[in-house]
C-alpha positions as CSV (number, residue, x, y, z in Angstrom):
1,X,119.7,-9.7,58.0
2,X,117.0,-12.5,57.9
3,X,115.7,-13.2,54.6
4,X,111.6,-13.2,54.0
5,X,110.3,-16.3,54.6
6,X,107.5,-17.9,51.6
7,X,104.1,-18.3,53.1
8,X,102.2,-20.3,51.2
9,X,99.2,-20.5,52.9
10,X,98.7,-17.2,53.3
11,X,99.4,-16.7,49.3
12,X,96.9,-19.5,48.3
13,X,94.5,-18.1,51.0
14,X,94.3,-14.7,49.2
15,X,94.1,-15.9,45.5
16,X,91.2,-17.8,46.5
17,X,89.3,-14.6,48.3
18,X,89.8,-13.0,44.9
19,X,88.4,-16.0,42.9
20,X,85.3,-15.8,44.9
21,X,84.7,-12.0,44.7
22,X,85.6,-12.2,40.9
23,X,83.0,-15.3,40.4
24,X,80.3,-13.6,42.7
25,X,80.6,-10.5,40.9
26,X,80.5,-12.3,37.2
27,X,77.5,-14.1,38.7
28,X,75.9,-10.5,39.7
29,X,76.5,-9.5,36.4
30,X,74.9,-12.4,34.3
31,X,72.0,-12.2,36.7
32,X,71.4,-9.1,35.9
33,X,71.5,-10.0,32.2
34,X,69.1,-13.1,32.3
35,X,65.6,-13.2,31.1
36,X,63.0,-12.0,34.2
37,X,59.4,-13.4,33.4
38,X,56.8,-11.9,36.1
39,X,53.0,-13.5,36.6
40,X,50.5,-11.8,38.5
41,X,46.3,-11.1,38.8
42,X,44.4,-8.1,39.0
43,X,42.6,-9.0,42.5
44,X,42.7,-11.7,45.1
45,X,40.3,-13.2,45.8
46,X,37.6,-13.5,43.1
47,X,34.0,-14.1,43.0
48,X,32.8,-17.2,41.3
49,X,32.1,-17.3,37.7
50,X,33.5,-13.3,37.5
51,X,36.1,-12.7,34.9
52,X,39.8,-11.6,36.2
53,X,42.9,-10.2,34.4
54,X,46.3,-12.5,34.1
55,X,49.4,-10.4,33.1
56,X,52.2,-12.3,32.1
57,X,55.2,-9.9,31.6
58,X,59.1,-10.2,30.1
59,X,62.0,-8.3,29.9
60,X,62.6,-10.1,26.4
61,X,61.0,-9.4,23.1
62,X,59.3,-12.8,22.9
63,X,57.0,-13.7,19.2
64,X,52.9,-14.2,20.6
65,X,53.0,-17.9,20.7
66,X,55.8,-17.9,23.2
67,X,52.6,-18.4,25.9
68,X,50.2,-21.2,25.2
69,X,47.2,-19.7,28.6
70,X,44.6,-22.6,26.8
71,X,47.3,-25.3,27.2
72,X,49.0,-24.6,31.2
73,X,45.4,-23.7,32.8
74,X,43.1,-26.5,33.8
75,X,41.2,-24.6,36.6
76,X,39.7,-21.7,34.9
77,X,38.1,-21.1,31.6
78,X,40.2,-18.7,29.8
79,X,38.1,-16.0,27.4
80,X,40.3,-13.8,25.5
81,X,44.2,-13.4,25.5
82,X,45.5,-9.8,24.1
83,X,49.5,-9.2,23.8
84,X,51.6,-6.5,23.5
85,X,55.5,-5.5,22.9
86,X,57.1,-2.0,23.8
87,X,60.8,-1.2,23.1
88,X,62.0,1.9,25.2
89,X,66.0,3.8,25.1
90,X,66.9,5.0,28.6
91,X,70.3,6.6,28.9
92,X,72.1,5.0,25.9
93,X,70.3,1.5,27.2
94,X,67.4,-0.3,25.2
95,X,65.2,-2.2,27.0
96,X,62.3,-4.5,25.6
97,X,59.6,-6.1,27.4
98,X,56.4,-8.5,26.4
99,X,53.2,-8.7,28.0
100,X,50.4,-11.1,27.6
101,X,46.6,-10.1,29.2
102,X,44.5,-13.1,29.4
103,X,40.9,-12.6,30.8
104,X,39.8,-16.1,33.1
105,X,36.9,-17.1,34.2
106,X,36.5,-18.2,37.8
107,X,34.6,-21.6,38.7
108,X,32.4,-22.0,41.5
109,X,33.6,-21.1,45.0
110,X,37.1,-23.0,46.1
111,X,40.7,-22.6,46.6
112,X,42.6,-23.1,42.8
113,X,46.3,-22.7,41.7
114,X,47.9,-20.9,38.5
115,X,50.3,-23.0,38.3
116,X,54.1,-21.7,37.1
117,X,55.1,-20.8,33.4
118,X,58.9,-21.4,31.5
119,X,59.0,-18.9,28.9
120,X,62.4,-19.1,27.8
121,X,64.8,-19.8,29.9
122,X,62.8,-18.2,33.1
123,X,59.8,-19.2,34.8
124,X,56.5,-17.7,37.0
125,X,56.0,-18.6,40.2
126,X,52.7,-20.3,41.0
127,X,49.7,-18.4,42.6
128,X,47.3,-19.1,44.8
129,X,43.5,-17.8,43.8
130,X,40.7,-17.9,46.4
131,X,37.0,-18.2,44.7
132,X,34.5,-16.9,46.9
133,X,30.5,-16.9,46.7
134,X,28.8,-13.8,45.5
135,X,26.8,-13.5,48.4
136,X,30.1,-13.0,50.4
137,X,31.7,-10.3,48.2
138,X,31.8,-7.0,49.8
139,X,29.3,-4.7,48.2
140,X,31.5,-2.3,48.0
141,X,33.6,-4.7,45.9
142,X,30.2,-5.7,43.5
143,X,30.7,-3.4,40.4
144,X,28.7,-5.7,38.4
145,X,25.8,-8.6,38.9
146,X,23.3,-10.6,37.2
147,X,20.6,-11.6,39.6
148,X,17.4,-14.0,38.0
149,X,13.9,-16.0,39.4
150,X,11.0,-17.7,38.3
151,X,7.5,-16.9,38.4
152,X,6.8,-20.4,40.1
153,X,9.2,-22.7,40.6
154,X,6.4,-25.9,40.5
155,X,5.0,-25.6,36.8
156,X,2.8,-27.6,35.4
157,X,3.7,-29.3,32.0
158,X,3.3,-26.4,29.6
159,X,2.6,-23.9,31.7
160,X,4.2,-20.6,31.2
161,X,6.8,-19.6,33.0
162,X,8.2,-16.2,33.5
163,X,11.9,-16.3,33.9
164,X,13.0,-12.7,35.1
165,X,16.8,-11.5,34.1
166,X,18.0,-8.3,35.6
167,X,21.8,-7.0,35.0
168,X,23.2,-4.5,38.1
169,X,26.0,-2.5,36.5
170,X,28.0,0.2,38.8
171,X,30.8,0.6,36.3
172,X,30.6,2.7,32.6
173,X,29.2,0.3,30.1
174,X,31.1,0.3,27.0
175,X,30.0,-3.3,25.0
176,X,28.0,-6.1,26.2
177,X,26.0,-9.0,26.0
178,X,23.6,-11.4,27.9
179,X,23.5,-15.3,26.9
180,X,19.9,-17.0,25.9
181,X,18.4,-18.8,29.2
182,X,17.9,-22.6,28.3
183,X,16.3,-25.4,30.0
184,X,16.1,-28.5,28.7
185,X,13.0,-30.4,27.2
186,X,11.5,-26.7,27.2
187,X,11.0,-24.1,24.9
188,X,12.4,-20.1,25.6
189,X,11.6,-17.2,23.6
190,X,12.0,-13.7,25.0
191,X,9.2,-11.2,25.9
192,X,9.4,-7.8,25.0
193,X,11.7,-6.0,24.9
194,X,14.8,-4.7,27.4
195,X,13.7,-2.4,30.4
196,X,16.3,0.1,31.7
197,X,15.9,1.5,35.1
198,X,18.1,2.6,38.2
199,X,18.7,1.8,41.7
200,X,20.4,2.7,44.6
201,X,21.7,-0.8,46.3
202,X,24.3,0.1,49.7
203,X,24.6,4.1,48.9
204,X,25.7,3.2,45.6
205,X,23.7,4.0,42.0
206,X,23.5,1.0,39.7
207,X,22.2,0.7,36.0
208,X,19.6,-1.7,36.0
209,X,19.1,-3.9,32.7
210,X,15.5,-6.0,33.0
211,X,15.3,-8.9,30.6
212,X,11.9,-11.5,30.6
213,X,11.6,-14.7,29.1
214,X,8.6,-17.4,29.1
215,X,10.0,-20.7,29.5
216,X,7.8,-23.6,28.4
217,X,8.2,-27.1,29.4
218,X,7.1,-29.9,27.7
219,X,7.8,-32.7,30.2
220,X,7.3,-33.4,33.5
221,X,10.2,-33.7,36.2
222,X,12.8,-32.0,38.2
223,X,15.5,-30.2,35.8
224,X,17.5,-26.9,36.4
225,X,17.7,-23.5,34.8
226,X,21.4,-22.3,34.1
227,X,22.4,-19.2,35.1
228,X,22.4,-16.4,32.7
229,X,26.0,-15.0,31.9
230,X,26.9,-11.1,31.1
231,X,29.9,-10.2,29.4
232,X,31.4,-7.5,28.3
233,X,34.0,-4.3,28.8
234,X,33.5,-1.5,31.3
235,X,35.9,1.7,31.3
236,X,37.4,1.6,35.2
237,X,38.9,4.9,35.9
238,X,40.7,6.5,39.0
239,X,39.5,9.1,41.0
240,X,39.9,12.4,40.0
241,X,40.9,11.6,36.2
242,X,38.8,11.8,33.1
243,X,36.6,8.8,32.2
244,X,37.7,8.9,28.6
245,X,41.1,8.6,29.9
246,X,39.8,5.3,31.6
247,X,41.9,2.1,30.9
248,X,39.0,-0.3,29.5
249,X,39.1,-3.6,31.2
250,X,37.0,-7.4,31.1
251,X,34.2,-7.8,33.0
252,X,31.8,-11.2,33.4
253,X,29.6,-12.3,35.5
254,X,27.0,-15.0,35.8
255,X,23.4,-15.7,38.1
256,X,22.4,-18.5,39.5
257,X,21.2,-21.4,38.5
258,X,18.1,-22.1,39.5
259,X,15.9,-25.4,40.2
260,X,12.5,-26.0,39.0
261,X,10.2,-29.1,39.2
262,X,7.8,-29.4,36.5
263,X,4.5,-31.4,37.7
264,X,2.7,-33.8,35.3
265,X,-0.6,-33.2,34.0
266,X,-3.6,-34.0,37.0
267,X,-5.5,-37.1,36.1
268,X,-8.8,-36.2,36.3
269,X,-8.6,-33.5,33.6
270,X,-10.5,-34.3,30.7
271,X,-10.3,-32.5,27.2
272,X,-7.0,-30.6,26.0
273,X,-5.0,-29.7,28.4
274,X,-4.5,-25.9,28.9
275,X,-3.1,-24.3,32.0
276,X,-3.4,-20.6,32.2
277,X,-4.0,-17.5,34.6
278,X,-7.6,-16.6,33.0
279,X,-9.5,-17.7,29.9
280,X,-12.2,-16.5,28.6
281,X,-15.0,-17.3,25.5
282,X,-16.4,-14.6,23.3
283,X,-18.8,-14.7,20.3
284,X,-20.3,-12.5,18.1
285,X,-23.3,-12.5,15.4
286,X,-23.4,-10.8,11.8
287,X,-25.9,-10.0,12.3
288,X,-26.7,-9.7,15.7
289,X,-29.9,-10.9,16.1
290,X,-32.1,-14.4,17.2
291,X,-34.2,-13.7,13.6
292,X,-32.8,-15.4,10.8
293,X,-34.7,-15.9,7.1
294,X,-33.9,-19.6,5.1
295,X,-30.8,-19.1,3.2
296,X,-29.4,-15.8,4.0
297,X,-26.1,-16.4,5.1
298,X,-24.9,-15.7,8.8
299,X,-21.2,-15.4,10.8
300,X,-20.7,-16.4,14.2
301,X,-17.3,-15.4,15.2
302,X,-16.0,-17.7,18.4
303,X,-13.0,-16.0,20.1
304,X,-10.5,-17.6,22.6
305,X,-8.3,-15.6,25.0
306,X,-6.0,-17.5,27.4
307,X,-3.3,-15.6,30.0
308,X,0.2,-17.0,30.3
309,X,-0.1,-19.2,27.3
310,X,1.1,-19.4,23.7
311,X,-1.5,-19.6,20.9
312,X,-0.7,-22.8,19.8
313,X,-2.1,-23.9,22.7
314,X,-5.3,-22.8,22.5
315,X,-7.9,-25.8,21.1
316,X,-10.7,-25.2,18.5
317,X,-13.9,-25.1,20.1
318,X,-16.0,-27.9,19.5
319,X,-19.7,-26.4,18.4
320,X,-22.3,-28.4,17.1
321,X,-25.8,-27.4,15.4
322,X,-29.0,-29.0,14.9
323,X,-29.9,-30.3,11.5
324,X,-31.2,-27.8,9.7
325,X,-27.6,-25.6,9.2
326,X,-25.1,-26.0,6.5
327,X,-22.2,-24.9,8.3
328,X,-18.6,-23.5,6.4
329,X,-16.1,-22.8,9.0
330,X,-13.1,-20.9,8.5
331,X,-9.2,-21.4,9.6
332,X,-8.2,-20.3,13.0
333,X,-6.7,-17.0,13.0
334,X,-3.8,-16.6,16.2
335,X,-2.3,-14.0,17.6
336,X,-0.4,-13.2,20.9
337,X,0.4,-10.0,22.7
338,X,2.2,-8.6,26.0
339,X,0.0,-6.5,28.4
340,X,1.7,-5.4,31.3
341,X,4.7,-8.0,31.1
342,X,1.5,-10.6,30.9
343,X,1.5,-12.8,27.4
344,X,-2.1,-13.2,26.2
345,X,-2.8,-15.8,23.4
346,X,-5.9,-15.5,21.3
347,X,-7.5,-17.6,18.5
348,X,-10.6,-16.5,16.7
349,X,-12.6,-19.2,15.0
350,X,-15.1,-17.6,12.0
351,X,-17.8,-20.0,10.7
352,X,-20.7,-19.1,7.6
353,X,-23.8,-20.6,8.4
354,X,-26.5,-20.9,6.3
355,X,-29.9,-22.1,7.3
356,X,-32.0,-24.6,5.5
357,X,-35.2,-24.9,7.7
358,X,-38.3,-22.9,9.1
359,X,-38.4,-22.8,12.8
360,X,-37.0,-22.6,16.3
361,X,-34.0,-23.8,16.9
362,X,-31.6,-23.8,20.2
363,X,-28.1,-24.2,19.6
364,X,-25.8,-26.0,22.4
365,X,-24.1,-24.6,24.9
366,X,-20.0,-24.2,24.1
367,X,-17.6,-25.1,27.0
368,X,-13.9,-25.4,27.2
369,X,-11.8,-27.0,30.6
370,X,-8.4,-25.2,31.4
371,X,-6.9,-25.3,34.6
372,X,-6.3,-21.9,37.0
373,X,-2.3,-22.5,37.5
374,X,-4.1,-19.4,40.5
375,X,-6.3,-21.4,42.4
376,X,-5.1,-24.8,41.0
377,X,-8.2,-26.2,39.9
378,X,-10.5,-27.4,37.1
379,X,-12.2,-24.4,35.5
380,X,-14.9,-24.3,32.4
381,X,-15.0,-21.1,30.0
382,X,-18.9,-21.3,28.4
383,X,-20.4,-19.5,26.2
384,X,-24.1,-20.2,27.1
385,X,-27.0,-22.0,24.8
386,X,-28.3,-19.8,21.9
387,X,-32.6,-20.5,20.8
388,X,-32.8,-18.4,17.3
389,X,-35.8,-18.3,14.8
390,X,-35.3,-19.3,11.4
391,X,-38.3,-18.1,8.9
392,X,-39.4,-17.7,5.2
393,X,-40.9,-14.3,4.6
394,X,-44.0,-14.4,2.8
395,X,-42.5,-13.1,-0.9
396,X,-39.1,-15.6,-0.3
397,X,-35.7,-14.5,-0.6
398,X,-35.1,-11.5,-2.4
399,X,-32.7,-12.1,-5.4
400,X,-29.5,-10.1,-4.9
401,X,-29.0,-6.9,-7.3
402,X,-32.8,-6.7,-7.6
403,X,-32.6,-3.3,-5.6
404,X,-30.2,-1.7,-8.0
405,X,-32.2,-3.1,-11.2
406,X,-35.5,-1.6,-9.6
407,X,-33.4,1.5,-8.8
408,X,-31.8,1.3,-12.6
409,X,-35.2,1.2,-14.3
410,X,-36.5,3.7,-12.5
411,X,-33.7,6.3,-13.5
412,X,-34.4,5.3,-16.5
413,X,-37.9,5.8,-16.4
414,X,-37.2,8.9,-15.3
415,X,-34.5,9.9,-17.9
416,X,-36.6,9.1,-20.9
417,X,-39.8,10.9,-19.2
418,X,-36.9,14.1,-19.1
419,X,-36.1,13.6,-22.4
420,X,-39.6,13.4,-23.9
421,X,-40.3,16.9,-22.3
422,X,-37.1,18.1,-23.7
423,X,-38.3,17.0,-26.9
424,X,-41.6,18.2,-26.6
425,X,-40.1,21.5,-25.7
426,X,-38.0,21.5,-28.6
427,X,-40.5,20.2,-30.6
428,X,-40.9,22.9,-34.0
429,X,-44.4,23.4,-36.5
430,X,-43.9,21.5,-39.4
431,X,-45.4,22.6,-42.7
432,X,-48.5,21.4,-43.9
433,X,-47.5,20.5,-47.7
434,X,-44.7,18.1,-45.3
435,X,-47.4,17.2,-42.8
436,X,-49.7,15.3,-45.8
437,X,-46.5,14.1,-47.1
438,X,-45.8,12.1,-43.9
439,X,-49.1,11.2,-42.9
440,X,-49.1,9.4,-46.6
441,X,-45.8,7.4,-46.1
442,X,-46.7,6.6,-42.2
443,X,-50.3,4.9,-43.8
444,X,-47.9,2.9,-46.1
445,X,-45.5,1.8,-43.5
446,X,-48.5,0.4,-40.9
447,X,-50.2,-1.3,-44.0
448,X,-46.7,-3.0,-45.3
449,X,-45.6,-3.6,-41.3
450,X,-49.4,-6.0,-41.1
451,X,-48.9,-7.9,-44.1
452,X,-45.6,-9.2,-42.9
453,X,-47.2,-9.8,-39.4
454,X,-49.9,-11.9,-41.0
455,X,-47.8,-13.6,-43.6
456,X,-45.4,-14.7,-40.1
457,X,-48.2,-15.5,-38.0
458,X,-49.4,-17.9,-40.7
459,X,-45.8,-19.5,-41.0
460,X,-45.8,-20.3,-37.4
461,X,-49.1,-21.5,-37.5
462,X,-48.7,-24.2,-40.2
463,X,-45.1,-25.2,-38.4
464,X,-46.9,-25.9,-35.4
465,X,-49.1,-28.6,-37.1
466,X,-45.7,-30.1,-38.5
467,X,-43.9,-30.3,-35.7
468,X,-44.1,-32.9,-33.2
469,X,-44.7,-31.2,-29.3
470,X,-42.8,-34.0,-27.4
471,X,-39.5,-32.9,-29.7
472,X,-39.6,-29.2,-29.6
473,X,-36.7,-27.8,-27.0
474,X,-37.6,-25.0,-24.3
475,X,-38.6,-21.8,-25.8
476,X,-36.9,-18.8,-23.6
477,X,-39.2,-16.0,-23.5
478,X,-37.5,-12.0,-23.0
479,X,-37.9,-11.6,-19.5
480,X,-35.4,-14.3,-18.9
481,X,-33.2,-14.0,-21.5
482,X,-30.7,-11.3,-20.1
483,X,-31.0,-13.2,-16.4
484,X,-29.6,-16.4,-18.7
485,X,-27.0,-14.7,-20.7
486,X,-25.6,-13.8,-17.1
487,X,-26.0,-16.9,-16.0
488,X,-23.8,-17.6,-19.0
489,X,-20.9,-15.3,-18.9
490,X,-20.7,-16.2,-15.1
491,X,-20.1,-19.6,-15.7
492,X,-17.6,-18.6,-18.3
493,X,-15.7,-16.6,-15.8
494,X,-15.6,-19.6,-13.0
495,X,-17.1,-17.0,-10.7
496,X,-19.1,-19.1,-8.2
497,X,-20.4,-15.4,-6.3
498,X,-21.4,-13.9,-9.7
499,X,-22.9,-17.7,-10.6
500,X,-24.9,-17.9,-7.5
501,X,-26.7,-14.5,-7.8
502,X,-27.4,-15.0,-11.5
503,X,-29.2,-18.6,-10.8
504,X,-31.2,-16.5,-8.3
505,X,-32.2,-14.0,-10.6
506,X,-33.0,-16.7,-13.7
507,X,-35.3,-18.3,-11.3
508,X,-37.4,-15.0,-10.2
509,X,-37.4,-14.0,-14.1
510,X,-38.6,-17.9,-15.0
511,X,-41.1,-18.3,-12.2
512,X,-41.6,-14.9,-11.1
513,X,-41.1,-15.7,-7.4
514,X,-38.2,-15.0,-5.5
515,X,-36.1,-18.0,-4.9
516,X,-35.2,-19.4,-1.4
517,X,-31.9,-20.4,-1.5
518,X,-29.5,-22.4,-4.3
519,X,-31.1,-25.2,-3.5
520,X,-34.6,-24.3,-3.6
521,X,-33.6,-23.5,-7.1
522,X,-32.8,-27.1,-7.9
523,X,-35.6,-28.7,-6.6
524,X,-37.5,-26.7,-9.0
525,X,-36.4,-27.6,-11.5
526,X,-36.1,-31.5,-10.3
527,X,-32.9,-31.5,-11.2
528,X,-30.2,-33.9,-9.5
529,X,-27.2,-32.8,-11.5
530,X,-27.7,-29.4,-10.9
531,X,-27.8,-30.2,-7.4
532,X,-24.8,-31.3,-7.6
533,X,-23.0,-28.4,-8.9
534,X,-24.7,-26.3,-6.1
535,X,-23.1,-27.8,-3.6
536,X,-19.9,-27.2,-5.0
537,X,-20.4,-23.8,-5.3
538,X,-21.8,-23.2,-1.6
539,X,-18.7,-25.0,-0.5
540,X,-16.5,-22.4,-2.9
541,X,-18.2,-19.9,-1.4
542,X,-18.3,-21.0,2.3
543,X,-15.7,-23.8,3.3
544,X,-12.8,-23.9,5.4
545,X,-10.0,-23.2,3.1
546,X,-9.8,-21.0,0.0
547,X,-10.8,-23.0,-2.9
548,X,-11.0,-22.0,-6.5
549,X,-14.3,-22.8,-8.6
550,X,-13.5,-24.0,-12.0
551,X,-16.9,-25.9,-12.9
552,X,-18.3,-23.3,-14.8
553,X,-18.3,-25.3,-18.3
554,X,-20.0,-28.5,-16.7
555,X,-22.9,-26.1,-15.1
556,X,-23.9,-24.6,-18.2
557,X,-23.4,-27.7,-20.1
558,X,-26.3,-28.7,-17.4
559,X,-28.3,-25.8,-17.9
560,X,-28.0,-26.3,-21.8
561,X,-29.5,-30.0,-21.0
562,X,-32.5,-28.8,-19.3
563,X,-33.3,-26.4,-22.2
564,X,-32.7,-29.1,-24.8
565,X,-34.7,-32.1,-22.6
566,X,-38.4,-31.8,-24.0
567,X,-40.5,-31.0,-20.7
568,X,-44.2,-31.4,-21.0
569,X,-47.2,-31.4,-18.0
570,X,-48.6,-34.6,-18.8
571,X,-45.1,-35.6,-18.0
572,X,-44.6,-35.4,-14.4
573,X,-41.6,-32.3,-15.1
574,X,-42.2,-28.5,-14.3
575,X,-42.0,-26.4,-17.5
576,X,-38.9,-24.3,-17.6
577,X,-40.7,-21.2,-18.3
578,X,-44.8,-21.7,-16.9
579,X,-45.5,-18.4,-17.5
C-alpha cells in the first residue's frame, strides 16, 4: 500500500479560494453598512430663471449644517433650503435617513453642472442641468409665466410710460409675490390696483394676474427694464387625488427684460417742457359775467388737465392783467386720477381780483406749449383773450351788512308799531281825580326838563368863546358812533374781514355815501398811513398764502390820530364828519 502523497499546491491553491470568498463577502457586508448619500432634481431640463427642487438624501441621521447648498453652488442662485429627518423600524431593523430640499434658481439659457457633494464619508455624483429659453418650453410644460411690455419703447424724457405686468398661472396658488419694476435714472410708482381675469392659452385655463406701472425717466439715453420676477408656492397634485392632499412645492419665474431708449428733449421747444397724450385749459368766473363794479372782488379759476403725466409736471400758467387789477392769487391745488388705465394730472390755479378802475378792459390771451407724445409735435393749449367792463354805479359800492341793518330796522319798526297797538288795545280809563293828578306833575316835569336845557345851552355857548377852534379834536356825532365802536372791537379782534366791512360802513355813516373800495376810503380822508394799513389788510384778505392779520392796535391807534389831529376847511383837510 502506497502512502498519500502531500500536495502542496493544491492545499495552498484552496486556502486562497477561501480567503477571497471570505474577503469579498466581508466587503459585501461593510458595503452594505456604509453611508449612501443620493443627489437628484425634480426636472431636466429647466427653463431660465424658473425655480427647481434639489433633494439631497442620506441613509444617516446627519445635524442640518452637515450641507452647506450656498457654499458648493456657483451656477445657480439658491432661494430657500428646508430639511428633514425620519427614523423608521422595519422587521426588528431601524433605519434613519436625512433629506435636504433646496429651491435654485436657474440663469439664463446654457448647459450648467451641480457639481458632487461629500457628506460624511460618501459623496453625490455630479449632474448635468440643461437651461432652456422660455419660448422653447413645451406649453404643455408652462404651469406658470410672467410676460411684460411698454407702451412705447422710444420715450421722451419724462414722458409717461406704461409698463404692463401680467402673471399666467395654470397651477393652485397658495402664496405669492411680484417684485417692483425699476429702471434706472427713472421714477416707478404703480397704477391702480391688480386686475384678475382668465384665459385659455393651448386648451389650457390660466389665472391671469394684470399689474400696471408708469415709469418715468428723467434722462435721456438707452437703458433697460429688468424683468419682473414672481415667486411663490403652488399645491401640484396627481391626477385623480384630492387637491388638499397636494404636496406644496417652489415655484419662480421671471419676464423679460426689456430695452427702451429714452430721447432728449427737441430743441426747438420753448417754455416748460411737458409731453403728454392731450392737454387741455379751463377757466371759470365768480361771477360769470363781462360786467364787473370797482372794488367788488372777483375769482377766476384756471384749470390744467394733462394725459399721461404726473401733476408735478404741470406749470403755473403765466396770466397777466392790465393796470387797473390788484391781483391775489392762490396756491396750486394738484390732483391725479386713473380713467380707463389712463393717469390724468390736473392743477387748478385760483386768483381774487379786485378791480381799481372804470372802463373796458381786454385781458390777454393764456397759452401753454406741451408736446403730443401722438402725433409728435409742438401743440398750444389757449384759453382765448377776455374784454370785460369795469364800472361805478351811480350810488358807489354798497357797504356790506347794510341789507340786514335795513332789514333789522325795519322789523323793528314793525315790532314797536305791534306793540303800540297792543298797548293801545290794552290801554284801561284812568280816573279823573288821577288824570289832574298827572297832568299837574307832567307840567312840572316839561318846565324843570327846559330850565336844564337852557342852563346847558348857555354852558356850551360861553365854552365856545373860550376855547380856541384850531385845538378842539373831532366831535363824533350818533350816526357814526356805533359804525366806530365796530370799527373798534374789530381791530381789537385782529379780524381784517370784520375790519374791512366796518371801515365801509364808518365811511357811509361819516359821509353818507357809499364807499368804493378800502382805498377810496383813504383817499378821503387824505390819509397815507391809513393807506398803509389797507394794503395789508387786502393782502390778509386776498394773497397767495394764508396769513394772519395782527395790526389791529396800529390801525386804531391811526384812527385815534385822525380824531385827535384838529381838521379845519380853511386848512386844505376834509372834515371827519361834514355833515
Amino acid at each position: 500500500m502506497v502512502a498519500p502523497t502531500f500536495n502542496l499546491a493544491n492545499y495552498l491553491q484552496r486556502h486562497i479560494y477561501f480567503a477571497i470568498a471570505a474577503l469579498l463577502i466581508l466587503s459585501w457586508a461593510t458595503a452594505a453598512d456604509a453611508q449612501q448619500v443620493i443627489a437628484s432634481i425634480d426636472r431636466n431640463p429647466v427653463v431660465e430663471h424658473s425655480a427647481f427642487v434639489l433633494t439631497v438624501t442620506s441613509d444617516e441621521s446627519l445635524t442640518r449644517d452637515a450641507f452647506a447648498p450656498e457654499q458648493l453652488i456657483n451656477d445657480f442662485e439658491v432661494r430657500s433650503t428646508s430639511v428633514s429627518s425620519s427614523t423608521s423600524i422595519i422587521n426588528g431593523e431601524r433605519t434613519r435617513s436625512t433629506e435636504w430640499r433646496v429651491t435654485l434658481l436657474a440663469p439664463s439659457a446654457g448647459n450648467y453642472e451641480i457639481p458632487a457633494f461629500t457628506l460624511g464619508s460618501s459623496s453625490t455624483a455630479p449632474i448635468k442641468v440643461e437651461v432652456i429659453r422660455a419660448a422653447d418650453q413645451p406649453s404643455q410644460d408652462r404651469n406658470s409665466f410672467v410676460e411684460a411690455s411698454l407702451s412705447t419703447e422710444t420715450p421722451y424724457v419724462q414722458q409717461q410710460v406704461i409698463y404692463t405686468v401680467k402673471l399666467y398661472l395654470g397651477e393652485q396658488l397658495e402664496t405669492g409675490s411680484l417684485s417692483l419694476p425699476s429702471m434706472e435714472h427713472a421714477s416707478v410708482e404703480q397704477l391702480g390696483q391688480d386686475r384678475q381675469s382668465q384665459e385659455v392659452i393651448d386648451g389650457r385655463r390660466f389665472q391671469v394676474l394684470t399689474r400696471t406701472y408708469a415709469i418715468t425717466p428723467r434722462r435721456s439715453g438707452e437703458f433697460t427694464v429688468p424683468g419682473v420676477r414672481f415667486d411663490g408656492q403652488v399645491r401640484r397634485t396627481q391626477p385623480g387625488t384630492f387637491s388638499a392632499l397636494g404636496r406644496i412645492e417652489p415655484v419662480s419665474t421671471r419676464s423679460a427684460d426689456l430695452a427702451i431708449e429714452v430721447r432728449p428733449r427737441p430743441a426747438g421747444f420753448v417754455g416748460e417742457w411737458l409731453p403728454s397724450e392731450q392737454v387741455t385749459l379751463e377757466e371759470q368766473w365768480d361771477p360769470d359775467s363781462t360786467r364787473y363794479v370797482i372794488g367788488e372782488p372777483i375769482t377766476r379759476r384756471i384749470t390744467i388737465t394733462a394725459a399721461g403725466a404726473r401733476p408735478e409736471q404741470l406749470p403755473m400758467p403765466a396770466v397777466e392783467y392790465p393796470d387797473g387789477f390788484r391781483v391775489y392769487p392762490d396756491r396750486g391745488q394738484q390732483e391725479s386720477t386713473l380713467i380707463r388705465g389712463v393717469p390724468i394730472a390736473r392743477a387748478t390755479y385760483t386768483s381774487a381780483i379786485v378791480p381799481a378802475n372804470a372802463g373796458e378792459f381786454t385781458l390777454p390771451a393764456v397759452q401753454i406749449p406741451w408736446w403730443n407724445t401722438r402725433t409728435d409735435q409742438l401743440e398750444f393749449a389757449i384759453l382765448p383773450e377776455r374784454t370785460v367792463t369795469i364800472s361805478a354805479p351811480p350810488g358807489g359800492l354798497s357797504v356790506p351788512g347794510s341789507v340786514q341793518a335795513e332789514s333789522s330796522n325795519q322789523d323793528t319798526s314793525t315790532a314797536a308799531e305791534t306793540d303800540s297797538s297792543d298797548i293801545g288795545q290794552r290801554h284801561t280809563p284812568v280816573p279823573e281825580e288821577l288824570h289832574e293828578l298827572l297832568t299837574y306833575w307832567q307840567l312840572a316835569t316839561v318846565l324843570l326838563a327846559t330850565g336844564w336845557l337852557l342852563t346847558g345851552l348857555l354852558w356850551w355857548l360861553n365854552r365856545a368863546k373860550q376855547t380856541p377852534t384850531k385845538t378842539t379834536a373831532e366831535y363824533v356825532p350818533l350816526n357814526a358812533r356805533q359804525s366806530l365802536h365796530n370799527l373798534k372791537q374789530a381791530c381789537k379782534n385782529n379780524s381784517a374781514h370784520q375790519v374791512r366791512t366796518a371801515l365801509l360802513a364808518w365811511h357811509q355813516a361819516r359821509t353818507g355815501q357809499p364807499a368804493r373800495g378800502l382805498f377810496h376810503v383813504a383817499s378821503a380822508l387824505g390819509s397815507e398811513a391809513l393807506q398803509t394799513h389797507l394794503v395789508g389788510i387786502e393782502a390778509a384778505l386776498y394773497s397767495k398764502e394764508p396769513q394772519q392779520w395782527r395790526e389791529g392796535a396800529a390801525l386804531w391807534k391811526c384812527v385815534q390820530e385822525l380824531h385827535q389831529k384838529p381838521r379845519l376847511d380853511d386848512d386844505g383837510l376834509p372834515r371827519l364828519y361834514p355833515h
